[in-house]
C-alpha positions in Angstrom: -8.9 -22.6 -29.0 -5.4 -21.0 -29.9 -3.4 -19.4 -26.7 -4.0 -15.4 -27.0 -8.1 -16.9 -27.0 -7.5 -18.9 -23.9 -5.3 -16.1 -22.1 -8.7 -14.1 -23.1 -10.7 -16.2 -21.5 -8.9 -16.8 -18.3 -8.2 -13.1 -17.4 -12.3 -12.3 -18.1 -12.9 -15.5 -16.0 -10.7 -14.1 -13.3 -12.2 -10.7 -13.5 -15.8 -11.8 -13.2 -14.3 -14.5 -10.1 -12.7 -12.1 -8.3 -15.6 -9.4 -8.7 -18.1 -12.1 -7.5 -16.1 -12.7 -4.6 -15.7 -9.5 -3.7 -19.9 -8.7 -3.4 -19.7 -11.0 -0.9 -17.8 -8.5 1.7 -20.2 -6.9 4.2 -20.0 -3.7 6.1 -21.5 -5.6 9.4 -19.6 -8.5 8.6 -18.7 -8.5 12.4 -21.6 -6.6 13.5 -22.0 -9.6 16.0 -19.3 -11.6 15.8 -17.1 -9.2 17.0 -19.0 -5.4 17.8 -15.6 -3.3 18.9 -13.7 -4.3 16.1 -13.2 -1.0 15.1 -12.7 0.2 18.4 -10.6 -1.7 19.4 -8.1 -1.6 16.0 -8.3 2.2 16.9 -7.4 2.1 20.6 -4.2 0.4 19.8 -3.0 2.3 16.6 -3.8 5.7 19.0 -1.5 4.2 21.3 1.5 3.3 18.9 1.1 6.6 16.8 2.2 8.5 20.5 5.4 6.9 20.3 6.0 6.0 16.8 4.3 8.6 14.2 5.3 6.2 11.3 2.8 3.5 12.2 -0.1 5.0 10.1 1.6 4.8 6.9 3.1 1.5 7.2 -0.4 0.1 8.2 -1.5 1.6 4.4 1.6 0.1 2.8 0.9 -3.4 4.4 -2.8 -3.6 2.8 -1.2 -1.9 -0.5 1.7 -4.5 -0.6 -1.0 -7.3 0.4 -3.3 -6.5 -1.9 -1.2 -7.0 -5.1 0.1 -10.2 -4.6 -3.1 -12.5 -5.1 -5.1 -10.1 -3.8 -6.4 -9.3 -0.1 -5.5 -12.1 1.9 -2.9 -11.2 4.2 0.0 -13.3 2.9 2.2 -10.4 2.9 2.6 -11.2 6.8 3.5 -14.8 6.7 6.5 -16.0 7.6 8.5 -18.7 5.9 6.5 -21.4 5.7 7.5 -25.3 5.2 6.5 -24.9 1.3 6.9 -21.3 0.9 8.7 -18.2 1.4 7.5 -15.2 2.9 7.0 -12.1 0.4 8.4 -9.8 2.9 12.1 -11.4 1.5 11.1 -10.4 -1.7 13.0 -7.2 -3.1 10.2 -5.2 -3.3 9.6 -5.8 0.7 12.8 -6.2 1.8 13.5 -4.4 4.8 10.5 -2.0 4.1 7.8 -3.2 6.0 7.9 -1.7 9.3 4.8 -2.6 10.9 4.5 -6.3 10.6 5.4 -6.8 14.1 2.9 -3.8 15.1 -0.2 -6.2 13.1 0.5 -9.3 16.2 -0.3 -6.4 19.0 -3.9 -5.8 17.5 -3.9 -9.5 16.7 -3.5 -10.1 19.8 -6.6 -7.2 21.4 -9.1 -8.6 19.1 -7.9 -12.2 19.6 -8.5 -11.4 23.6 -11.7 -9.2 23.0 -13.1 -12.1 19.9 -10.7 -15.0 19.3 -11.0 -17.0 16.4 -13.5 -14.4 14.7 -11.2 -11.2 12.4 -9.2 -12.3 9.5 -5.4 -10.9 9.2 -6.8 -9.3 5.9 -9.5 -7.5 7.6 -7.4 -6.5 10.3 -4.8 -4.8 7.7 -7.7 -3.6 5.4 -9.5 -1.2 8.6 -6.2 -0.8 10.5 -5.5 1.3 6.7 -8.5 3.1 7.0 -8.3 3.9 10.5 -4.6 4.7 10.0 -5.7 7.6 7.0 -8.4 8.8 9.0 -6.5 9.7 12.4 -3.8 11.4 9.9 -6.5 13.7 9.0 -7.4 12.2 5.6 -11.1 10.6 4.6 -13.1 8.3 5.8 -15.0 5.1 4.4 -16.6 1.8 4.9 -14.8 -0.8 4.9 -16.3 -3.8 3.4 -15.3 -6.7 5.4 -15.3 -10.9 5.0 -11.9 -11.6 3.7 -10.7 -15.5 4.7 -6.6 -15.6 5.1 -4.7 -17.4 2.8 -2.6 -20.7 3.6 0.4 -19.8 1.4 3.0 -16.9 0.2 3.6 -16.3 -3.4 7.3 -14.8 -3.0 8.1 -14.5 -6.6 4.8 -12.7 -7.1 5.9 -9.7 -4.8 9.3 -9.8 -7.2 7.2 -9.3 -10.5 4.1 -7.5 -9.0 4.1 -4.7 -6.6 5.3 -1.3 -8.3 8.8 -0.5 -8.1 9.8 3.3 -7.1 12.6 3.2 -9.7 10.9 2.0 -12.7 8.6 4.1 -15.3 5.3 4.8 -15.0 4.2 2.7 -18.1 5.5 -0.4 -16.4 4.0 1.1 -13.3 0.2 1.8 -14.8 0.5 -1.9 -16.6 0.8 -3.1 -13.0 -2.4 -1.1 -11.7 -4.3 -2.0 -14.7 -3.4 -6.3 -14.8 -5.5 -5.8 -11.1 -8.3 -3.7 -12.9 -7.2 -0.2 -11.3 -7.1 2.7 -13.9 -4.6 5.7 -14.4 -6.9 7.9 -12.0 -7.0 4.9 -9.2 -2.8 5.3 -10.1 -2.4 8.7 -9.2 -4.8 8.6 -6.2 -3.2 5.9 -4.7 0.2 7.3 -4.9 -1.0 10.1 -3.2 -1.0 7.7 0.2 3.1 9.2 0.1 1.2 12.6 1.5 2.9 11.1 5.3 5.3 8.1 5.9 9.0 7.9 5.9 11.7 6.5 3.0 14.5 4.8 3.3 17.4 6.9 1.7 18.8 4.3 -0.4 15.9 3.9 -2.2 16.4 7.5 -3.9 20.1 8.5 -3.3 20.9 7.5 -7.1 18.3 10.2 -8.0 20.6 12.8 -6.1 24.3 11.6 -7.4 24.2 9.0 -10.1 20.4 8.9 -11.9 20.4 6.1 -14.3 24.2 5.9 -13.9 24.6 9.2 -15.6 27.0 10.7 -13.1 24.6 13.7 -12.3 21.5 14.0 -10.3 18.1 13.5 -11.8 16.8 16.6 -13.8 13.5 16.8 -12.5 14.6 17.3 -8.7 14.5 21.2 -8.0 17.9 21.9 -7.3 16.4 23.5 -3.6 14.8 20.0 -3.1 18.3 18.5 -4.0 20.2 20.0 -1.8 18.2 19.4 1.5 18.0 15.7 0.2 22.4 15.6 0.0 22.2 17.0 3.6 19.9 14.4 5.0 21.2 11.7 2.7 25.1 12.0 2.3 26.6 9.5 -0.1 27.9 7.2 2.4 24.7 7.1 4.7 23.5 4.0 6.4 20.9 2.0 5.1 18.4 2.4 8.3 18.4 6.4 7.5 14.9 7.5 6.8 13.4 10.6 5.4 10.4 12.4 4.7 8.5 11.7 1.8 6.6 15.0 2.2 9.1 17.6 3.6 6.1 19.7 5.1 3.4 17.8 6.9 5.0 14.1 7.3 2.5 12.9 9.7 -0.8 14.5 8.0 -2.7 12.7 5.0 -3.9 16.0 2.7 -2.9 17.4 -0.6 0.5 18.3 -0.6 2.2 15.5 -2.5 0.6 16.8 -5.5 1.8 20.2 -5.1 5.2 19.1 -4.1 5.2 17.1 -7.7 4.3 20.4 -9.7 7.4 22.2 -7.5 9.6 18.8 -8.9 9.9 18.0 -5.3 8.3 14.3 -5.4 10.7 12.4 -3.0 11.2 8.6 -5.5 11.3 8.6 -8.8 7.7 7.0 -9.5 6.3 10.0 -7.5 8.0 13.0 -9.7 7.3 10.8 -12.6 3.4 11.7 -12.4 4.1 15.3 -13.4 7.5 15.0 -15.3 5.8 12.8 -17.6 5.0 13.7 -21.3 1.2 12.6 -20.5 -1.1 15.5 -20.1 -4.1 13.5 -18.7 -2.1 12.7 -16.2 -0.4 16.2 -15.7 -3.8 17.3 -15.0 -4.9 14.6 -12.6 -1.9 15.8 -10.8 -3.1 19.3 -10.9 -6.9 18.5 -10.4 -6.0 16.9 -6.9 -3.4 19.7 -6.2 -5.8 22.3 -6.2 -8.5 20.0 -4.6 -8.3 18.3 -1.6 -11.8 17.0 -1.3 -11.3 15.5 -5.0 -8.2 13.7 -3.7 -9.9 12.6 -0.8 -13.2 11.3 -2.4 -11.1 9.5 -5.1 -8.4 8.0 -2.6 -11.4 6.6 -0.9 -12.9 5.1 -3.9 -9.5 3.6 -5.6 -8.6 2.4 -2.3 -11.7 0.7 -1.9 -11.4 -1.1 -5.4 -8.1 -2.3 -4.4 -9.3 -3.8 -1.4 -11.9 -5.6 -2.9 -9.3 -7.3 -5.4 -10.1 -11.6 -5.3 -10.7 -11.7 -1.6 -10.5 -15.2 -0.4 -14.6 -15.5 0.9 -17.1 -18.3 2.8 -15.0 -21.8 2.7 -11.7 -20.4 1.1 -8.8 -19.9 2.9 -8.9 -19.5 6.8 -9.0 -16.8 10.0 -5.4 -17.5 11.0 -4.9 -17.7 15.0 -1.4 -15.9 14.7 -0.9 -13.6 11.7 2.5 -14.5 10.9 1.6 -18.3 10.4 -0.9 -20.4 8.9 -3.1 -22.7 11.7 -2.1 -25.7 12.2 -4.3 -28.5 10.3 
């Protein structure tokens, strides 16, 4: 069997492994195990989101971020381990996931309420959906059942998780190695309707895009200059913006109309509509003028996602602490 027949092979293997795994998730996989799990994720993230309106959106960027790196299983909120390194050093993570710390405060309500009983990657998987639907954006079941992984895969989060600076062919191979299509792309994307950005990870498209000298061509020049106001040249590396300008905090449509008024915050965002790709133009468009489309779709892609290779039954482990494997 030559290589490219064995590479075959192995990714169809993997496919039909990690589909298999995933029809093992349940809706009422805690139905009695552990009742006001919902409830209880809810009451907490209610709590945080009076004081800290980001919180929503960086409980969808941890499941996002988790999800890509060997799928589901909650090693993006391990720390260093004693024969691994976290993935939150990786560049991709780097001082971008606010909200880790947030995931030990409803460890810690379920472990009181349930101990031993919800997986860190269930916990992240509903605190997303909860986290969408008090922003105002759809609901849907959650499919539950994930084990947590025992290791980090560090170098994974380098090569895997999508990178706001790079094109969107690099950008859809990365969606499609995990079996998620151009639609599930665009929907997805569409979870940068609320959250915040750091300004360094964009100024370059506002002074120097691709080292050019001059901003990048597909920022209105409106859009521009509110961006040079909020991010100055010399700003500080903590300084956040909005990636949607008009309703941060909500989850609804507007990211795709901002895109069609070449106001997309990072450079993978405008990208979707700047792009020479009609069928994804009109994706774009299609969501833009309907909310309900966006919503149904988000709910499905996000959905696929979450069911990519789950660790299941005897694999992996309910950690105690989320940060850190149990002790064997």
């Amino acid at each position: 069997m030559g290589f490219s027949t064995c590479l075959v092979f192995f990714v169809v293997l993997s496919s039909f492994l990690g589909s298999s795994l995933a029809e093992e998730l349940r809706e009422n996989y805690y139905a009695d195990s552990c009742p006001n799990l919902s409830s209880i994720v809810r009451s907490v993230i209610e709590q945080k989101l009076t004081k800290d309106p980001r919180i929503g959106a960086s409980m969808l960027r941890l499941h996002f971020h988790d999800c890509f790196v060997n799928g589901c299983d909650g090693s993006i909120l391990l720390d260093d381990g004693e024969t691994f390194k976290s993935e939150q050093t990786a560049v991709p993570n780097l001082d971008s996931l606010w909200g880790v710390q947030f995931v030990d405060v409803m460890k810690k309500a379920l472990e009181d309420s349930c101990p031993g009983v919800v997986s860190c990657a269930d916990l992240l998987a509903i605190a997303a959906q909860i986290s969408v639907s008090l922003a105002g954006g759809p609901e849907w079941s959650v499919k539950l059942g994930r084990k947590d992984s025992r290791t980090a895969n560090k170098a994974g989060a380098e090569t895997s998780l999508p990178n706001q600076s790079e094109g969107l062919e690099n950008i859809r191979i990365k969606f499609s190695t995990l079996g998620l299509d151009m639609i599930d792309l665009v929907a997805l994307s569409g979870a940068h309707t609320f959250g915040r950005a750091k300004c360094k990870t964009f100024t370059n498209r506002l002074y120097d895009f691709n080292k050019t000298g001059i901003p990048d061509p597909t920022l209105s020049s409106s859009y521009l200059s509110t961006l040079r106001r909020e991010c100055p040249k010399n700003v500080k590396d903590s300084k956040v913006t909005n990636l949607d300008s008009n309703t941060p905090n909500t989850f609804d449509n507007l990211y795709f109309q901002n895109l069609q008024r070449n106001q997309g915050l990072l450079q993978s965002d405008q990208e979707l509509f700047s792009t020479s790709d009609s069928a994804v133009i009109e994706i774009v468009k299609s969501f833009s003028r309907n909310q309900t489309a966006f919503f149904e779709r988000f709910a499905e892609s996000i959905i696929k996602m979450g069911n990519i290779s789950p660790l299941t039954g005897a694999q992996g482990e309910i950690r105690k602490k989320c940060k850190m494997v149990n002790e064997m």
